[in-house]
MIGU-52764 format. One line per field, with one value per atom (N, C-alpha, C): residue number from 0; atom name; x, y, z; residue in three letters. Coordinates in Angstrom, 2 decimals. Layout:
seq	NUM, ...
atom	CA, ...
xx	X, ...
yy	Y, ...
zz	Z, ...
type	ALA, ...
***
This chain:
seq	0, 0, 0, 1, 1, 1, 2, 2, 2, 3, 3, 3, 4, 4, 4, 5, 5, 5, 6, 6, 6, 7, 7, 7, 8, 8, 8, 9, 9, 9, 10, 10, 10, 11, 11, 11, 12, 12, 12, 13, 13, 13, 14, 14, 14, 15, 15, 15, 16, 16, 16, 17, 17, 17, 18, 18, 18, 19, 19, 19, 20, 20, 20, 21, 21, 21, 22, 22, 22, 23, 23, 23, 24, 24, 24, 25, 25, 25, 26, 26, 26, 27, 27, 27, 28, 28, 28, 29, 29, 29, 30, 30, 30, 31, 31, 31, 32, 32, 32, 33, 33, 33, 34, 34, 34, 35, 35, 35, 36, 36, 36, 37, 37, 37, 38, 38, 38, 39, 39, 39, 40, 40, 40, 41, 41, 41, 42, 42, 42, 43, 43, 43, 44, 44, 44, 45, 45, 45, 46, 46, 46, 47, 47, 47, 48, 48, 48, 49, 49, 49, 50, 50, 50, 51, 51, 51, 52, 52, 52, 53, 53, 53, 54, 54, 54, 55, 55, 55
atom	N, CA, C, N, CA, C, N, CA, C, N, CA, C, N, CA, C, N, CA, C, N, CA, C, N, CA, C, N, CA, C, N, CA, C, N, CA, C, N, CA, C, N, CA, C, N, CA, C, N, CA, C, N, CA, C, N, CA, C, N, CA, C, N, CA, C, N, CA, C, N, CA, C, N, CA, C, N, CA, C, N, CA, C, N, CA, C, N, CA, C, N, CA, C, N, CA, C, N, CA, C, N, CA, C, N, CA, C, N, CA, C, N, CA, C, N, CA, C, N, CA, C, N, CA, C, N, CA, C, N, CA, C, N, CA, C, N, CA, C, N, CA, C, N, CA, C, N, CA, C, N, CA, C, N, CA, C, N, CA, C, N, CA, C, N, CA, C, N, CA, C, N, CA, C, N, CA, C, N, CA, C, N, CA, C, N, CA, C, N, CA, C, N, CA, C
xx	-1.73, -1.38, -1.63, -1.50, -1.56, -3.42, -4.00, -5.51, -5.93, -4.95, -5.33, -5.44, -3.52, -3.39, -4.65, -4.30, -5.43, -6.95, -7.24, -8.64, -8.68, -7.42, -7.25, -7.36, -6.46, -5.89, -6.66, -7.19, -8.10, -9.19, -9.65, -11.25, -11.94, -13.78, -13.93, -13.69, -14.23, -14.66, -13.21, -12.23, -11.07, -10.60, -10.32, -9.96, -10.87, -12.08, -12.76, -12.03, -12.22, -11.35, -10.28, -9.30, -8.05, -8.18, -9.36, -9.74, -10.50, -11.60, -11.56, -10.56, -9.72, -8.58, -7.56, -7.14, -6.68, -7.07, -8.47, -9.71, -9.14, -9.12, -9.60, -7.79, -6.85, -5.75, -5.52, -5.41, -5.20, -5.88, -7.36, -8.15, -7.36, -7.28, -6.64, -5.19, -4.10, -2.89, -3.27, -4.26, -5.03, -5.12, -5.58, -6.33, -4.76, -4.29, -3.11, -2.17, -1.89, -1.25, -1.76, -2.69, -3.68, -3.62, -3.87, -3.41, -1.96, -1.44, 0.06, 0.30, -0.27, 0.35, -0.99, -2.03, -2.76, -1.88, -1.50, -0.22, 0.67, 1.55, 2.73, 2.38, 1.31, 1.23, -0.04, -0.30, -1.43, -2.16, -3.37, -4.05, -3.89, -3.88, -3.69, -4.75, -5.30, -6.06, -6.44, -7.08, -6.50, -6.14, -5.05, -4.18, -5.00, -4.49, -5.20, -5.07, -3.96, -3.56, -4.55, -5.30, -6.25, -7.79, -7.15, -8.21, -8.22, -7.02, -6.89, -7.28, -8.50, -9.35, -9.64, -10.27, -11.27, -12.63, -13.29, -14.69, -14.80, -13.31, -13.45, -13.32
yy	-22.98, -21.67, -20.60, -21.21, -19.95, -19.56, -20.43, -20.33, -19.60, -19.38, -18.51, -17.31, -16.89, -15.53, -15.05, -15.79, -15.52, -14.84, -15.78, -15.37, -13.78, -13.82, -12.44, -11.12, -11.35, -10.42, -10.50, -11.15, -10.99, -11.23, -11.10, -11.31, -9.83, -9.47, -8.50, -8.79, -10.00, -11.16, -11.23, -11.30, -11.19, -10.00, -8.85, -7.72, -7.49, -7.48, -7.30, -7.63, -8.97, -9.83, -9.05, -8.88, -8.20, -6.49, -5.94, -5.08, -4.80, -5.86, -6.37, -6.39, -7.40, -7.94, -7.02, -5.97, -4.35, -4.10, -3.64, -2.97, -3.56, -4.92, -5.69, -5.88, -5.98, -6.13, -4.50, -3.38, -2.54, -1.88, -2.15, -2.05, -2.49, -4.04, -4.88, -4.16, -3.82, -3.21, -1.36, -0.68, 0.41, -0.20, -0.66, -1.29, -1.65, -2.16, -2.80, -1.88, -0.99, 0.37, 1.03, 1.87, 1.96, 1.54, 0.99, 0.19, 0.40, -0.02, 0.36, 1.80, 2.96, 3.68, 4.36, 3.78, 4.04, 4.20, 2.75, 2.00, 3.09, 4.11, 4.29, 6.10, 6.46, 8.09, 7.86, 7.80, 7.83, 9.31, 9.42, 10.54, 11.32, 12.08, 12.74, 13.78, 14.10, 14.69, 16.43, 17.31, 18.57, 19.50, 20.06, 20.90, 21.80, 22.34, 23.44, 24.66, 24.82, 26.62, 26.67, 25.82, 25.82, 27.07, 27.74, 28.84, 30.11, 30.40, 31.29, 31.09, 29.80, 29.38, 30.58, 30.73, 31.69, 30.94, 30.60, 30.30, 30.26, 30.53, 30.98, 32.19
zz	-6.76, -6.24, -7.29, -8.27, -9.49, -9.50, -9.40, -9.51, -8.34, -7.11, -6.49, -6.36, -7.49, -7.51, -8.30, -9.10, -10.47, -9.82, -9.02, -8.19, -7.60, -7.07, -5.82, -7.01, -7.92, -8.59, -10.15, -10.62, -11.66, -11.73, -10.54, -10.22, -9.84, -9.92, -8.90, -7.65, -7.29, -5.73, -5.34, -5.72, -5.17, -4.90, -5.69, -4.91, -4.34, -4.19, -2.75, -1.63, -2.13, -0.56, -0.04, -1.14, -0.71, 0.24, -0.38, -0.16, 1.24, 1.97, 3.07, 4.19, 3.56, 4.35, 4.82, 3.96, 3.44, 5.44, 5.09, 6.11, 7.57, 7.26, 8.77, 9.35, 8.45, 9.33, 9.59, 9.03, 9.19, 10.46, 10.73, 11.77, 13.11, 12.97, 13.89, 14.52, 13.58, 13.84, 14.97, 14.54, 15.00, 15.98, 16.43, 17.85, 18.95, 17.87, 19.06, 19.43, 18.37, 18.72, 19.61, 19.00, 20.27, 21.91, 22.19, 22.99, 23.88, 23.47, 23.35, 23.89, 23.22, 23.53, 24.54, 24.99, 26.06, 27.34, 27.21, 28.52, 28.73, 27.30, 27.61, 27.78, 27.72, 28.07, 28.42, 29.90, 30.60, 31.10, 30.74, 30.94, 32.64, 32.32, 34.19, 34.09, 33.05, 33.51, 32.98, 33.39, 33.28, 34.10, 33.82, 35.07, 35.35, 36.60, 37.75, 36.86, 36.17, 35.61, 34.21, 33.89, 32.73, 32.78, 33.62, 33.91, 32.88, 32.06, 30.86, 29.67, 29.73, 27.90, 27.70, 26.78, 25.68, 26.56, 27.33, 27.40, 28.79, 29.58, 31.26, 31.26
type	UNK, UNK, UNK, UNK, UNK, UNK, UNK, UNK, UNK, UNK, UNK, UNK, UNK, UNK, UNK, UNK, UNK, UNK, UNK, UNK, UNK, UNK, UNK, UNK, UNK, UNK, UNK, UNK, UNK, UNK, UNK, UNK, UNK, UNK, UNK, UNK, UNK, UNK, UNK, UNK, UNK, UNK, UNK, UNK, UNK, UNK, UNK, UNK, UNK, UNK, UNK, UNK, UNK, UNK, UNK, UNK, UNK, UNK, UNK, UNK, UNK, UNK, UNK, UNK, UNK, UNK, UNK, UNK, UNK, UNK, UNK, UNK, UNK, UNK, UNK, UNK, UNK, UNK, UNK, UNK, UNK, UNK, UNK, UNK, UNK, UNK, UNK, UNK, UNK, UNK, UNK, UNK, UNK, UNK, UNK, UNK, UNK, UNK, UNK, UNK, UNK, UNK, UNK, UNK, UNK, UNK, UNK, UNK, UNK, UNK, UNK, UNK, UNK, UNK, UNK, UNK, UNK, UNK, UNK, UNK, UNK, UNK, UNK, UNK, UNK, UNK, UNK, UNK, UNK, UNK, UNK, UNK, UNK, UNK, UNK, UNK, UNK, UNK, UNK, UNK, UNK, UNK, UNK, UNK, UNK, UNK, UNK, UNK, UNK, UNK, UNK, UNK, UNK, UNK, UNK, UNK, UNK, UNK, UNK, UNK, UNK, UNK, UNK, UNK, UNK, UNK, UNK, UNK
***
């Protein structure tokens, strides 16, 4: 186990990894949130009284 920390944490090739891994769970967690809150505030759309923009 020690030859592992050793790897992660005193290597370049290891903080990469960590650095990766960083990327890809953080990605993964995005996604599922995401998700999540697709489900819980669903788009309707845009309202009728949207006629007072700057470009109408």
């Amino acid at each position: 186990m020690d030859a592992f920390f050793s790897f992660l944490f005193n290597t370049r090739e290891g903080v990469a990894v960590l650095f990766v891994a960083g990327i890809v769970i953080f990605g993964i967690a995005a996604f599922v949130l995401e998700k999540r809150t697709h489900k819980l505030y669903v788009d309707r759309g845009p309202a009728d009284d949207d006629d007072d923009g700057f470009w109408s």
